[in-house]
C-alpha positions as CSV (number, residue, x, y, z in Angstrom):
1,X,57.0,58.5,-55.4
2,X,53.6,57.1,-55.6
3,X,55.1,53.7,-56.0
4,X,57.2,54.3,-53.2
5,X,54.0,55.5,-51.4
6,X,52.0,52.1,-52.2
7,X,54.9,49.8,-50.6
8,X,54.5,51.7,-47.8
9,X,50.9,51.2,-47.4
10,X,51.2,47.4,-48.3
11,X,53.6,47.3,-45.8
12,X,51.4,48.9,-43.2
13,X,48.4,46.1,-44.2
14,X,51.2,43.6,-43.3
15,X,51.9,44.8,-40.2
16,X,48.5,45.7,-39.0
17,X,47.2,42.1,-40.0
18,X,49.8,40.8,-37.9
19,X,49.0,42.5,-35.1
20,X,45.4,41.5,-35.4
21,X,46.3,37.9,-35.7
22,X,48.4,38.7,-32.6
23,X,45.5,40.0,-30.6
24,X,43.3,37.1,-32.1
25,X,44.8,34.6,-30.3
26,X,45.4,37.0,-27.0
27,X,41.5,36.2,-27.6
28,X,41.4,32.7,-27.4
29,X,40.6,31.1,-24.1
30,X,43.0,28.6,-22.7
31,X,41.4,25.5,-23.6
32,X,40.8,26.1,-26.4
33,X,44.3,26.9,-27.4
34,X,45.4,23.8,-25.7
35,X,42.9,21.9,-28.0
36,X,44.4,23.5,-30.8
37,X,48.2,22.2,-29.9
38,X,47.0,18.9,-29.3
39,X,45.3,18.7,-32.7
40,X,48.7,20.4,-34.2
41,X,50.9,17.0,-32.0
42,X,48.1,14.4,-33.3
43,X,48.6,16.1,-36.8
44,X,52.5,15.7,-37.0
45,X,52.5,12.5,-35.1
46,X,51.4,11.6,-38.4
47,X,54.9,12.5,-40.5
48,X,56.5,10.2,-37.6
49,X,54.5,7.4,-38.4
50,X,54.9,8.2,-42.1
51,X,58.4,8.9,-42.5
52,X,59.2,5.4,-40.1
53,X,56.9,3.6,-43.0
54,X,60.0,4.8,-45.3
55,X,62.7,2.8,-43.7
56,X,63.7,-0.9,-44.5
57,X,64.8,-1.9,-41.0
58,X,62.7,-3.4,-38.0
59,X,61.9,-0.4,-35.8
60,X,62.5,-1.2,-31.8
61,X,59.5,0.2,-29.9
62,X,62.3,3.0,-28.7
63,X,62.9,4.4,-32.1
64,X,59.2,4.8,-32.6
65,X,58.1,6.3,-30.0
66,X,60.6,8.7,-29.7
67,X,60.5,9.4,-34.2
68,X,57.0,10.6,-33.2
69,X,57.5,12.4,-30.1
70,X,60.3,14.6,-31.8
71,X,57.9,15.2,-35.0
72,X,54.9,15.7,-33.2
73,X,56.3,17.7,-30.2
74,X,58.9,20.2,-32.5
75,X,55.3,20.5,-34.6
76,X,53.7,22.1,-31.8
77,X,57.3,24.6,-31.1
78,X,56.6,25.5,-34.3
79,X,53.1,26.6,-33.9
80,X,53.5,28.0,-30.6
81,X,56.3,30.5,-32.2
82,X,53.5,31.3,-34.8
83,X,51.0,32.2,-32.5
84,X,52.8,34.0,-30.4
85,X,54.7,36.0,-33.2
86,X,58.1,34.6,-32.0
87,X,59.4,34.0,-35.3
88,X,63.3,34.5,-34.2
89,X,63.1,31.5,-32.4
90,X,61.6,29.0,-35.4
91,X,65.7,28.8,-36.6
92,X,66.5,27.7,-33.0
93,X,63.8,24.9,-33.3
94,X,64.9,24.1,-36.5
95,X,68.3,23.3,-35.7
96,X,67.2,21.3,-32.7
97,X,65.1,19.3,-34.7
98,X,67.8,18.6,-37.0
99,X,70.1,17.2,-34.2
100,X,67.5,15.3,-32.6
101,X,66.8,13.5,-35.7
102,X,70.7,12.6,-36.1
103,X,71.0,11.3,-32.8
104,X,68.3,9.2,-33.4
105,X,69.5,7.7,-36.6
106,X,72.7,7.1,-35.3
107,X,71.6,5.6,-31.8
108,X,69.3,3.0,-34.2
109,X,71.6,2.7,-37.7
110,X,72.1,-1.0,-36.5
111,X,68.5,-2.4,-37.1
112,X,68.3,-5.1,-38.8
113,X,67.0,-4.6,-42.9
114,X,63.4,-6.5,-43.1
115,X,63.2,-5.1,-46.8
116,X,65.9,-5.6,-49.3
117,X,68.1,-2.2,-50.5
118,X,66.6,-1.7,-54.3
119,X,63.5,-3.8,-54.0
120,X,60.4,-2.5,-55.3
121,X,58.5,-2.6,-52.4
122,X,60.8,-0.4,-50.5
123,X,60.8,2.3,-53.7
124,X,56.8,2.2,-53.1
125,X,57.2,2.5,-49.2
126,X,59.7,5.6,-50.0
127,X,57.3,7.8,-52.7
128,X,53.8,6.7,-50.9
129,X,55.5,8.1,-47.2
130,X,57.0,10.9,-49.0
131,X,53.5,11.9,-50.8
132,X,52.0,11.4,-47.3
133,X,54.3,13.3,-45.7
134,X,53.8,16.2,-48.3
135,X,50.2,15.9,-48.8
136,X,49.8,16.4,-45.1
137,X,52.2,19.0,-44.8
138,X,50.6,21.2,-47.6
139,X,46.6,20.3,-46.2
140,X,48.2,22.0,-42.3
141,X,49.6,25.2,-44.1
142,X,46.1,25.4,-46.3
143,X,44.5,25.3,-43.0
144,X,46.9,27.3,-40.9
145,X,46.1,30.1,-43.6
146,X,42.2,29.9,-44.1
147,X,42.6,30.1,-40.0
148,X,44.4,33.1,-39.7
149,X,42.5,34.6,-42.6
150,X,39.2,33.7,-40.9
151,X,40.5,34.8,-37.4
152,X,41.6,38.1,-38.3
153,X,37.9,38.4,-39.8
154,X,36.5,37.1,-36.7
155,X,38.5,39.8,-34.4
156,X,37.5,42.4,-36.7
157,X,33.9,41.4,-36.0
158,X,34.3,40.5,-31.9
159,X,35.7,44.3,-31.8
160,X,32.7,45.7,-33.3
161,X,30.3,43.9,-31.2
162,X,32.4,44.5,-28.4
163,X,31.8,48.4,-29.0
164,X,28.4,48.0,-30.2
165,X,27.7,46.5,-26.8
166,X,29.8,49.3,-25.0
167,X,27.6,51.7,-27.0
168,X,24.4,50.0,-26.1
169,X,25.3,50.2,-21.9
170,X,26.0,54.0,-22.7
171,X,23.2,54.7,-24.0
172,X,20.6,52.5,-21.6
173,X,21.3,53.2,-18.5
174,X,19.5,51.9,-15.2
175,X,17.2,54.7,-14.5
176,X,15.9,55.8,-10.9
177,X,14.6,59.3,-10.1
178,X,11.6,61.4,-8.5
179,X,10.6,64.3,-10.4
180,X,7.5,66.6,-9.3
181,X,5.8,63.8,-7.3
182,X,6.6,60.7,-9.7
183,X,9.0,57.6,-8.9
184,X,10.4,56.9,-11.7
185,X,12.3,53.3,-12.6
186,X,13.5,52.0,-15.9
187,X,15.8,49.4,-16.8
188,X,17.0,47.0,-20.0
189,X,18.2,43.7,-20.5
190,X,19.7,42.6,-23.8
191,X,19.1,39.3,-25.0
192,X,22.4,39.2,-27.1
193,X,25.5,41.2,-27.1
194,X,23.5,44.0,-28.5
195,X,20.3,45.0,-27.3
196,X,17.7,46.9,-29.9
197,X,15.3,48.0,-27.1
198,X,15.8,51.4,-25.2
199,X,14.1,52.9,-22.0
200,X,15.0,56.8,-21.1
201,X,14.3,59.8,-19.2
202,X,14.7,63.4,-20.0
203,X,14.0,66.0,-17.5
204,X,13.3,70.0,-17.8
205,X,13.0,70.7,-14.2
206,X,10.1,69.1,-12.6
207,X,8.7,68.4,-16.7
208,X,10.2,64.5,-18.1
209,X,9.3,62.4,-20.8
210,X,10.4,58.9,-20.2
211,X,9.9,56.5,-22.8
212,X,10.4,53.0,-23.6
213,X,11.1,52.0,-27.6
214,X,12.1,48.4,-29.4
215,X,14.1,48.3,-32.7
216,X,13.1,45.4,-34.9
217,X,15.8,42.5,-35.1
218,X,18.8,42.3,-33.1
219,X,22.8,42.6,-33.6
220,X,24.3,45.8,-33.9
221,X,22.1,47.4,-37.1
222,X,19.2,47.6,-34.7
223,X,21.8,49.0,-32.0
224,X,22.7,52.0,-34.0
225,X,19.2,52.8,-34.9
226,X,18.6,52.6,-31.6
227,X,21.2,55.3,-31.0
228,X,20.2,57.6,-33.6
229,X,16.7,57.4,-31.7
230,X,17.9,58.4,-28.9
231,X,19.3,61.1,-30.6
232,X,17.0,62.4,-31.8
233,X,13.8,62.6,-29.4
234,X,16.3,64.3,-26.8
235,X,17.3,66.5,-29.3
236,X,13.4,67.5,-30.0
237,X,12.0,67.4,-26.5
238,X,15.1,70.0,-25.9
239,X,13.6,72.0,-28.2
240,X,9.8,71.8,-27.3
241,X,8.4,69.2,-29.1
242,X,5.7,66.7,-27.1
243,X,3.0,65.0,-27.4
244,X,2.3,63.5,-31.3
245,X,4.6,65.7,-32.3
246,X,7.4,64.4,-30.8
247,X,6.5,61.4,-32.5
248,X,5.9,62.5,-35.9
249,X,9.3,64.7,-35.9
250,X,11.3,61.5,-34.7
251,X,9.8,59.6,-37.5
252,X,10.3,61.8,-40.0
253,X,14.1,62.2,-39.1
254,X,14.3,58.4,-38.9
255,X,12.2,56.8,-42.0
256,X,15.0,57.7,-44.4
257,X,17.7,56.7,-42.2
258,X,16.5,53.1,-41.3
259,X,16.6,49.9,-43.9
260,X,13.0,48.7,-45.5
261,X,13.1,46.2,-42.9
262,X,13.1,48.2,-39.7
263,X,10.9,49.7,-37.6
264,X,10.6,51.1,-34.0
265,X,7.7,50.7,-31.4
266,X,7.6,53.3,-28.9
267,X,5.5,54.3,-26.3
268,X,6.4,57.2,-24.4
269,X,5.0,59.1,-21.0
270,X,5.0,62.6,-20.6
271,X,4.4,65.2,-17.7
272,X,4.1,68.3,-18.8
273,X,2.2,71.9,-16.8
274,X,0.5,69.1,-14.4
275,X,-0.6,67.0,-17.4
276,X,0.2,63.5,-17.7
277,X,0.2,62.4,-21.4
278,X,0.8,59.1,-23.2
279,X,1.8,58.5,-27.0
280,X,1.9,54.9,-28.3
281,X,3.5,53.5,-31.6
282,X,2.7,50.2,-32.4
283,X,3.7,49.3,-29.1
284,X,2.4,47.0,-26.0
285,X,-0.3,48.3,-24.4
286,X,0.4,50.8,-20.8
287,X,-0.9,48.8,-18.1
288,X,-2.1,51.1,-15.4
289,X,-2.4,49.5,-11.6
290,X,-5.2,51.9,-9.5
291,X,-4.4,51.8,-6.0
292,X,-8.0,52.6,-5.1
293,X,-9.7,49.6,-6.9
294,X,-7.1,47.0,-7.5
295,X,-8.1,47.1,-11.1
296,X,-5.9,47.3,-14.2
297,X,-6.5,49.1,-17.3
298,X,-4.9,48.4,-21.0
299,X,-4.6,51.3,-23.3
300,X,-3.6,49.9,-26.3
301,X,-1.8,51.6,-29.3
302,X,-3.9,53.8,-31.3
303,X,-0.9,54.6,-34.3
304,X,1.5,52.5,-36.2
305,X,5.0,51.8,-35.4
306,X,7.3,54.4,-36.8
307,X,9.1,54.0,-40.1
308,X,6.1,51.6,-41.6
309,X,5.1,54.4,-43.9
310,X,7.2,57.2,-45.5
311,X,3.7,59.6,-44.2
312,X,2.5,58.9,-40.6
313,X,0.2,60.6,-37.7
314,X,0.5,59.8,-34.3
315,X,-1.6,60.8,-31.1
316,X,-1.6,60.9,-27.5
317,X,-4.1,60.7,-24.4
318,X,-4.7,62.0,-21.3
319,X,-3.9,59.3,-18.2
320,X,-5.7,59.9,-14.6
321,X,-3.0,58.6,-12.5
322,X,-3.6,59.1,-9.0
323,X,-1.3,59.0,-5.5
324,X,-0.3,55.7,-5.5
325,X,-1.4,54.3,-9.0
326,X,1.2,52.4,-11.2
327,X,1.9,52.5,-15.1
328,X,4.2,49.8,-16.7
329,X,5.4,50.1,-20.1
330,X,7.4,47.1,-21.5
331,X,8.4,45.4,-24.5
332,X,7.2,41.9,-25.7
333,X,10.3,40.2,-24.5
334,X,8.5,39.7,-20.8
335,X,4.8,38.5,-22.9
336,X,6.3,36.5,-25.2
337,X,9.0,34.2,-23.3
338,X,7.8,30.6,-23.7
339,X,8.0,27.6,-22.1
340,X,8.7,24.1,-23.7
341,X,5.1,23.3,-25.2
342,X,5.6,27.1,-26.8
343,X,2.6,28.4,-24.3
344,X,3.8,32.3,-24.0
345,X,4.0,34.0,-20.5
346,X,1.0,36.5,-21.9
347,X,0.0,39.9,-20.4
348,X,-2.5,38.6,-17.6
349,X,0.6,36.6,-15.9
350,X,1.9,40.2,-15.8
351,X,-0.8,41.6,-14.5
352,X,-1.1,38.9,-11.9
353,X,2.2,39.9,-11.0
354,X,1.8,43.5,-10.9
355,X,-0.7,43.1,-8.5
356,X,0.9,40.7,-6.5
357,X,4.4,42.7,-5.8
358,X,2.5,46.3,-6.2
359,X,3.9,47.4,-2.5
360,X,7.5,46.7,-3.3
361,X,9.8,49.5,-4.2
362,X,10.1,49.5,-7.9
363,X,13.3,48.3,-8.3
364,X,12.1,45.2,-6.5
365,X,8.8,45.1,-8.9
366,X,11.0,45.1,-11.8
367,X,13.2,42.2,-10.8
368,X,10.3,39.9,-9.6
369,X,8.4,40.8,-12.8
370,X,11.9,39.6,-14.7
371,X,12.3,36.7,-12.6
372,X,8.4,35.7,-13.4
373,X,9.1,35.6,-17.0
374,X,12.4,34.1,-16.6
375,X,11.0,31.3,-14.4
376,X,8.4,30.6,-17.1
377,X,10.2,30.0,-20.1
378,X,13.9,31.1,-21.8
379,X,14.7,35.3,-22.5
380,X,14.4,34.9,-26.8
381,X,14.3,38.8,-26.5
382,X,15.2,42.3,-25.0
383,X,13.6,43.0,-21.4
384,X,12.8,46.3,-21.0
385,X,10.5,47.6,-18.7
386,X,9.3,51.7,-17.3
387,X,7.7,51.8,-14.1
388,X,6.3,55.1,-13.0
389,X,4.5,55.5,-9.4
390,X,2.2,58.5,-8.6
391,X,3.6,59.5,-4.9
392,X,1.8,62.5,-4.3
């Protein structure tokens, strides 16, 4: 029985790698399929060519054009019943094949011997086309296997990205709300498939704490931390935490979870019984835009990112935002895009900028920021910025 039960499940393997080869190359674009059957007909024009060599007669342009065309284009048949899992029909090319090639040796059996029957040089001519033909044969399956080895490996992979990324637009939404006299705006753009930089907002009635954090690296590792902190500060601010101890609880829960390699910079803004407090983890500092003097002020990180140390404190501060006063958050994906001498865009473009587009609506502020950074040199990183207007 439990041999029984073990074909089965080999059987199964069989089957499903088939069906991921199958949706492989329902993956691969057009041209570069087409690329591929060209390389197959160059390939097996080869065989023609060889298997021609073999013969002791003088070969009529005819005959060898249309040797090659019938090796080279029942070659790509072949492969095209491969791909496309059509294996009933490679008997029905075969036998085509084999009455194309007889009509061709008996429309050209006259052609007139160049090489005497028996001689040494035609024995040679026969074994080095036959080895050719082998060798060549053998290399195209060799490949043909490492291919669909590697391509079932790379569709396992282009799934999980593909969900990774799913995951990641889930879980970071565009954000847009007013709650108790705030405008609230947040938004992130990935650099890659997967982004490791988050921006959220949770609300308790007129209360929110809207955050920004950045996940050292990229791919999808740094994704699914990113997840499991999401997780976990909603989970806490549902259940009262604020302030540095928000912080310290989201650390605590995340530091044995995480690789020795990771960290997370956060900086987070809360409003809580008319109180408007900030928290920041090794991250960029909060630029805050007064309305009444134009001026901007930098408060800069006072703690550690999270997950440097198995034991870490973290703190908070009072901000005296007033009606029309702006506070950006953002990651170093806007400072640090460069331009071709490798100057970086640097946080006084920003402010420049901040400034400059202060009266837009904040969607608008976020896009011409973007497009600032953008315009100065190449996105190596997330984009993620929180914009939060006083209103009242």
């Amino acid at each position: 029985m439990l041999r029984g039960e073990r074909n089965i499940r080999k059987l199964s393997d069989i089957f499903a790698r088939d069906r991921a080869k199958g949706q492989f190359w329902m993956t691969v674009p057009t041209s570069s399929a087409m690329l591929f059957y060209v390389a197959v007909f160059s390939l097996f024009a080869t065989i023609g060519f060889l298997s021609l060599m073999m013969q002791r007669g003088q070969l009529p342009i005819a005959e060898i054009v249309v040797t090659v065309l019938i090796s080279a284009g029942v070659s790509v048949l072949y492969a095209i019943a491969a791909v496309r899992q059509l294996y009933f029909l490679m008997p029905v090319i075969f036998i085509a094949q084999s009455i194309g090639f007889s009509m061709l040796n008996r429309a050209f059996q006259n052609d007139p011997e160049l090489i005497a029957k028996g001689s040494q040089l035609a024995a040679q001519l026969r074994l080095l086309g036959l080895g050719g033909i082998i060798s060549l044969a053998c290399g195209y399956t060799f490949f043909m296997v490492f291919s669909s080895r590697e391509g079932v490996r790379f569709f396992r992979t282009h799934t999980e990205i593909k969900l990774a990324r799913e995951l990641h637009q889930a879980l970071v939404p565009e954000i847009h709300q007013t709650l108790g006299g705030f405008e609230i705006y947040g938004a992130s753009i990935p650099s890659g498939e997967v982004g490791g930089d988050l921006v959220d907002l949770v609300t308790q009635g007129s209360e929110w704490t809207a955050y920004v954090a950045d996940v050292s690296g990229h791919g999808v590792a740094p994704g699914v931390l990113m997840a499991m902190f999401k997780a976990s500060v909603r989970s806490r601010i549902l259940a009262g935490c604020d302030g540095a101890s928000l912080l310290a609880g989201v650390h605590q829960t995340l530091y044995p979870l995480k690789t020795s390699n990771m960290f997370v910079t956060a900086g987070f803004l809360q409003s809580c019984a008319g109180r408007l407090t900030l928290s920041l983890a090794g991250h960029p500092a909060l630029l805050h835009l007064q309305r009444s003097t134009g001026e901007i002020c930098e408060y800069a990180p006072a703690d550690l990112p999270m997950g440097i140390l198995p034991e870490q404190t973290f703190s908070s501060r009072d901000i005296d935002c007033q009606a029309g006063d702006i506070l950006l958050l953002l990651t170093d994906g806007i400072t640090e895009a460069a331009n071709q001498t490798g100057e970086e865009l640097g946080v006084d473009r920003v402010k420049a900028g901040l400034r400059q587009w202060a009266e837009l609506p904040l969607p608008g502020l976020f896009r011409n920021l973007r497009e600032q950074s953008l315009a100065f040199g190449k996105q190596m990183d997330d984009q993620t910025m929180l914009l939060v207007r006083r209103a009242s």
